[in-house]
Residue frames as a rotation matrix with the C-alpha (Angstrom) as fourth column:
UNK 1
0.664 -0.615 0.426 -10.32
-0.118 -0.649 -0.752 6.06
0.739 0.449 -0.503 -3.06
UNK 2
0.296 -0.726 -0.621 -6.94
0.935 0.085 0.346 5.30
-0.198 -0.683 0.703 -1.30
UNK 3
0.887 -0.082 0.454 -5.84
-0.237 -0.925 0.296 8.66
0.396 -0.370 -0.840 1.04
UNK 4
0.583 -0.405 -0.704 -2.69
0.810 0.352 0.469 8.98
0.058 -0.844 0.534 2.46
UNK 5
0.888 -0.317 0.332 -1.14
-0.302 -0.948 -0.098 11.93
0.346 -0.014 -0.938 4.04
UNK 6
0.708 -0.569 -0.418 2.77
0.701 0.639 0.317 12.07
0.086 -0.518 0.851 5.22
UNK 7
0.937 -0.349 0.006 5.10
-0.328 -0.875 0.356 14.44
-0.119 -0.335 -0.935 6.98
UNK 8
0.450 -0.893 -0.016 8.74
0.715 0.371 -0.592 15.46
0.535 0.255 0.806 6.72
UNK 9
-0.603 -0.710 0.365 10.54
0.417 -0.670 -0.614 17.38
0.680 -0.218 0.700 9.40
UNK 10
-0.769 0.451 0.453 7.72
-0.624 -0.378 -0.683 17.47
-0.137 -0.808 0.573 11.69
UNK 11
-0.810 0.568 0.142 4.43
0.485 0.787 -0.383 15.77
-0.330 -0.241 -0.913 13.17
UNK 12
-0.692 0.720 -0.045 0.63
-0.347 -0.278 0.896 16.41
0.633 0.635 0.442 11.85
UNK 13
-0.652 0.373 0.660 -1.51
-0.475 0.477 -0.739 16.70
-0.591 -0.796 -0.134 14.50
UNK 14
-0.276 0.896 0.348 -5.31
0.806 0.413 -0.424 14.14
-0.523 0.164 -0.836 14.07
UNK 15
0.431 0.864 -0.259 -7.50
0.187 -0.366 -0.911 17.40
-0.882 0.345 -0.320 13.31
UNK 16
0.187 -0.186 -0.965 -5.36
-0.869 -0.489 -0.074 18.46
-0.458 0.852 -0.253 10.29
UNK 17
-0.963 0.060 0.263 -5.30
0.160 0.912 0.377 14.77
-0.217 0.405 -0.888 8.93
UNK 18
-0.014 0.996 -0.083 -8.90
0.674 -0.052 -0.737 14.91
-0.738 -0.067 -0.671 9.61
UNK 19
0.491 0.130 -0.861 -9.38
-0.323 -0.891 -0.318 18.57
-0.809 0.434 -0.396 7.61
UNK 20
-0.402 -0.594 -0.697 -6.93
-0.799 -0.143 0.584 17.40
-0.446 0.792 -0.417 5.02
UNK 21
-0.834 0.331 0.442 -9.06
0.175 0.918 -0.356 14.16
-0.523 -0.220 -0.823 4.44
UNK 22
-0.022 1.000 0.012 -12.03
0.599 0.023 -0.801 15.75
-0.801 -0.011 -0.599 4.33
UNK 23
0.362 -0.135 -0.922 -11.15
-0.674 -0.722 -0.158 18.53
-0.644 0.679 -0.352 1.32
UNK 24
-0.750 -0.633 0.190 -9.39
-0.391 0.657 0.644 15.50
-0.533 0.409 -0.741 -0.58
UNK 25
-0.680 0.499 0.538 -12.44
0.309 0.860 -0.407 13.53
-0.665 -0.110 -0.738 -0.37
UNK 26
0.234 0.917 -0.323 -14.23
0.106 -0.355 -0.929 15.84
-0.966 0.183 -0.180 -2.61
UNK 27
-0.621 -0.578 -0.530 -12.01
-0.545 -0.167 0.821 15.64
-0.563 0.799 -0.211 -5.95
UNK 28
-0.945 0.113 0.308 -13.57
0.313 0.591 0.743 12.92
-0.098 0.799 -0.593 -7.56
UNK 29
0.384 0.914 -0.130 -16.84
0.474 -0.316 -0.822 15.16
-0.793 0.254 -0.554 -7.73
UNK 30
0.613 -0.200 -0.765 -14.29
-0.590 -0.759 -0.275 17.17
-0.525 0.620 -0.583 -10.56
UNK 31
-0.209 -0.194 -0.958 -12.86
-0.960 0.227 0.164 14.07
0.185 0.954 -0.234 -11.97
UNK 32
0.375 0.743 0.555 -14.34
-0.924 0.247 0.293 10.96
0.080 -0.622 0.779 -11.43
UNK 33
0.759 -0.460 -0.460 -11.35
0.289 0.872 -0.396 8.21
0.583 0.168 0.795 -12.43
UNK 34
0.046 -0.982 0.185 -9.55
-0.504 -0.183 -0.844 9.24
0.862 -0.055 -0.503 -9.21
UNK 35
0.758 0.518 -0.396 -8.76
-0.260 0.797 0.545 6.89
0.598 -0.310 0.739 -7.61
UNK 36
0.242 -0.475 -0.846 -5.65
0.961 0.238 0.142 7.86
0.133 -0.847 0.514 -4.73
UNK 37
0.732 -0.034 0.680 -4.80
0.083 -0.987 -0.139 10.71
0.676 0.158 -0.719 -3.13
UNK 38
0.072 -0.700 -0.711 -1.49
0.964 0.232 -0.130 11.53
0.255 -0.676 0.691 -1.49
UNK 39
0.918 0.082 0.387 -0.67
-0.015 -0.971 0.240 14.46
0.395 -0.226 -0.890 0.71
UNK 40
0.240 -0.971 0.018 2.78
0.671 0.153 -0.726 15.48
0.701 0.186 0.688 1.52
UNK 41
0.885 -0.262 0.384 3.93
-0.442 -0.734 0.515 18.34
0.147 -0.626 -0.766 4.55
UNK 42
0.274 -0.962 0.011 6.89
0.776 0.214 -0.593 19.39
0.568 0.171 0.805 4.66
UNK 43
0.834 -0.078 -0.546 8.09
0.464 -0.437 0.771 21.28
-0.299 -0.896 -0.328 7.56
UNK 44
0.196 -0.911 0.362 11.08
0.588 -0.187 -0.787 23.99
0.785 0.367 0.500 6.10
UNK 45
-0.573 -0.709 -0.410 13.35
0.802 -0.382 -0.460 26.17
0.169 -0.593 0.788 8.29
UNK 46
-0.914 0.390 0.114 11.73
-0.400 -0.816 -0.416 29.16
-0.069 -0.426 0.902 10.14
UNK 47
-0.318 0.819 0.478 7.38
-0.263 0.409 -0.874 28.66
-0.911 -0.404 0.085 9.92
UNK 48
-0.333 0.386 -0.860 7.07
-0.890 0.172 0.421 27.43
0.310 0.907 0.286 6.45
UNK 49
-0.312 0.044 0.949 5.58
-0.305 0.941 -0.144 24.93
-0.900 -0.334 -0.280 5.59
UNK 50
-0.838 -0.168 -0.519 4.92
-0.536 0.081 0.840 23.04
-0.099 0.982 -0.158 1.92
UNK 51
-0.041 0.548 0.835 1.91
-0.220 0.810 -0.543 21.01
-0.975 -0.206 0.088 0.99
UNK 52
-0.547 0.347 -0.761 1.92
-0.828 -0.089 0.554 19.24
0.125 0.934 0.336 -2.16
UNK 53
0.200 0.896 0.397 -1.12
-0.543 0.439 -0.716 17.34
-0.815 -0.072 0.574 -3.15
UNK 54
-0.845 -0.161 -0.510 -0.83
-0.535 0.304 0.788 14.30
0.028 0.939 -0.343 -5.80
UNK 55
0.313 0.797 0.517 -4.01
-0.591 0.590 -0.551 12.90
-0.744 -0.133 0.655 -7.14
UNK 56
-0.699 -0.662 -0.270 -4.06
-0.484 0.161 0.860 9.76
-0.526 0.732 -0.433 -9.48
UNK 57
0.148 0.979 0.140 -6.05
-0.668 0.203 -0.716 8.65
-0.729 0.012 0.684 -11.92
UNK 58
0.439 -0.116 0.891 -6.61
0.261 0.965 -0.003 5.97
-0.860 0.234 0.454 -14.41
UNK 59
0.802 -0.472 0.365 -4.81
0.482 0.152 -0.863 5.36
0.352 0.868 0.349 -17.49
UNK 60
0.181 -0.961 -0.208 -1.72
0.969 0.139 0.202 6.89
-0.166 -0.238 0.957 -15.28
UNK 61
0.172 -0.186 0.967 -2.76
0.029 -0.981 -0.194 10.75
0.985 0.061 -0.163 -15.43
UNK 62
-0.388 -0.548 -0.741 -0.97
0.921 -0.253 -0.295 12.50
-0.026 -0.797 0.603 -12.30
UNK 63
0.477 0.322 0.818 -2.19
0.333 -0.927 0.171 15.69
0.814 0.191 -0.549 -11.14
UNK 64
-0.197 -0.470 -0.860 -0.06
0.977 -0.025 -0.211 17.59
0.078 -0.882 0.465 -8.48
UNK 65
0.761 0.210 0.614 -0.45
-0.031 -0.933 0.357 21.25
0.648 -0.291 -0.704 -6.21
UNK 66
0.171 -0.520 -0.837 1.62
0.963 0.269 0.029 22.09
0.210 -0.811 0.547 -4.06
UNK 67
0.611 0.223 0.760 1.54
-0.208 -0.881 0.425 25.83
0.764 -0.417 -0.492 -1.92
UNK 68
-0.263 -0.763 -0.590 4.02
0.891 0.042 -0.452 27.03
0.369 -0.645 0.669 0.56
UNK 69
0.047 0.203 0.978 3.37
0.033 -0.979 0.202 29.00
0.998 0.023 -0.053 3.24
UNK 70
-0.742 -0.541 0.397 3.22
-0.461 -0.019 -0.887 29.65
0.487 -0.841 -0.235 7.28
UNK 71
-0.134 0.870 0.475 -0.59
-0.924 0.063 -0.378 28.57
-0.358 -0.490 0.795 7.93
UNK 72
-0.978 0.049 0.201 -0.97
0.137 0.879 0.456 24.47
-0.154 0.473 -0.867 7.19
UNK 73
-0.341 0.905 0.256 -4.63
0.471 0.400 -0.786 24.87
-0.814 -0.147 -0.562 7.12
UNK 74
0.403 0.339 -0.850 -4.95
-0.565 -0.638 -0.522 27.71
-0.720 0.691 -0.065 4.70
UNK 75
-0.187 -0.695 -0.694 -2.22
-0.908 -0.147 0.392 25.69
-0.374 0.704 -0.604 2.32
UNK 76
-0.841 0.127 0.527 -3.65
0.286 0.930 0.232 22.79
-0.460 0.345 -0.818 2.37
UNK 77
0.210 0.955 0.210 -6.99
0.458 0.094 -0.884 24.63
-0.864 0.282 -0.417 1.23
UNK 78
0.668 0.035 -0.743 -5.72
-0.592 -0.579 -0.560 26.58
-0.450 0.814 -0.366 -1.69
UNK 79
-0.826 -0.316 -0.467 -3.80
-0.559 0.351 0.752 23.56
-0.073 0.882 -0.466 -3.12
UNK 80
-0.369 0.709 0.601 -7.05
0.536 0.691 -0.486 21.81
-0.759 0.142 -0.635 -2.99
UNK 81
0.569 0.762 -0.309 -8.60
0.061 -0.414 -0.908 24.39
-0.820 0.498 -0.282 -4.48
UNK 82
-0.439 -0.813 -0.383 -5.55
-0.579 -0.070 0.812 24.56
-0.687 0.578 -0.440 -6.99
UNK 83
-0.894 -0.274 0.353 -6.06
-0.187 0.947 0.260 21.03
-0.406 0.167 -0.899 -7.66
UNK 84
0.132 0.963 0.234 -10.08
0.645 0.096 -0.758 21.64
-0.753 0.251 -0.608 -8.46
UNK 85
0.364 0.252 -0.897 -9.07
-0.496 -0.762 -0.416 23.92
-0.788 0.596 -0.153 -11.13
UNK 86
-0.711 -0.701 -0.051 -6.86
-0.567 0.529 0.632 21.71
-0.416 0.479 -0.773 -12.60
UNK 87
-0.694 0.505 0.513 -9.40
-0.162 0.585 -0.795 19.22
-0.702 -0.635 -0.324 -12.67
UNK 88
0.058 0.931 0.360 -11.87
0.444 0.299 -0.845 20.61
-0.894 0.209 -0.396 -13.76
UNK 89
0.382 -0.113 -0.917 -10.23
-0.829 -0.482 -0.285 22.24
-0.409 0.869 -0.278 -17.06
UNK 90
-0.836 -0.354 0.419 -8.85
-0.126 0.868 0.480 18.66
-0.534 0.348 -0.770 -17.63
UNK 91
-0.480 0.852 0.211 -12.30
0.060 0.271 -0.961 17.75
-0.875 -0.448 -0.181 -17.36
UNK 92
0.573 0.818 0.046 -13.70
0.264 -0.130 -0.956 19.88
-0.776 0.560 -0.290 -19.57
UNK 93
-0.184 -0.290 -0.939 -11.06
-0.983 0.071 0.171 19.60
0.017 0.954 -0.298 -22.51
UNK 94
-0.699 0.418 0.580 -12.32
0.024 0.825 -0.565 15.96
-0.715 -0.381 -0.586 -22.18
UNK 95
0.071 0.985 -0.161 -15.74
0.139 -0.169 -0.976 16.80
-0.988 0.047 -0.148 -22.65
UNK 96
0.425 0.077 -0.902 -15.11
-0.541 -0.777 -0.322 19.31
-0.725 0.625 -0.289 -25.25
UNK 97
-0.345 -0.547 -0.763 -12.67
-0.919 0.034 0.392 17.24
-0.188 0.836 -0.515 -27.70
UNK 98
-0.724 0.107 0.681 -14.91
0.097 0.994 -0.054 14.01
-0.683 0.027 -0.730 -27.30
UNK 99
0.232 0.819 0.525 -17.91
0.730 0.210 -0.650 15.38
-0.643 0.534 -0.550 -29.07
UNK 100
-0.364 -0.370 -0.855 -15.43
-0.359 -0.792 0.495 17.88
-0.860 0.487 0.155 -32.01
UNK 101
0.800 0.476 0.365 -17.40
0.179 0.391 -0.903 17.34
-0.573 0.788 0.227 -35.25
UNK 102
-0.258 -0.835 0.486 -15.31
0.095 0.479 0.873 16.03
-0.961 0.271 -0.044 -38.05
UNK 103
0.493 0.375 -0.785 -15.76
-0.868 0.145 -0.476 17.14
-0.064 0.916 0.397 -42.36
């Protein structure tokens, strides 16, 4: 899985690369045809700050989160966790419309 994270309007120290890495790395356990993940920070005026998360998978599906708020660690975990709901309701309308019995 290709990661990459990138900032706008300010620097990202190592451990939150690291931390944002590691919470990434666990999507494809909720879909399993991703296959890049990009992270975004965005540094706005006063202590915001934006993360949006874009995962891609095959056949060109796009999934994006993105949370705004003053704590980069907390925002980067609740669009992950965003991004695992998504997922996994993709997931399972998948599942669900592959095996819909037909009269």
């Amino acid at each position: 899985m290709l990661f990459t994270i990138s900032a706008k309007h300010m620097d990202v120290p190592d451990d939150v690369k690291n931390h944002a890495e590691e919470k990434t790395a666990k999507l494809p356990r909720y879909y399993s045809s991703i296959n890049q993940v990009e992270v975004i920070i965005e540094g706005n005026k006063g202590n915001n700050v934006t993360v949006e998360i874009i995962a891609r998978a095959e056949h060109n599906k796009v999934f994006v989160a993105t949370q705004v708020g003053d704590n980069l660690i907390a925002c980067i975990d609740l669009a992950v966790h965003k991004l695992e709901g998504r997922l996994r309701r993709t997931k399972g309308k998948e599942r669900d419309n592959k095996h819909k019995e037909t009269a």
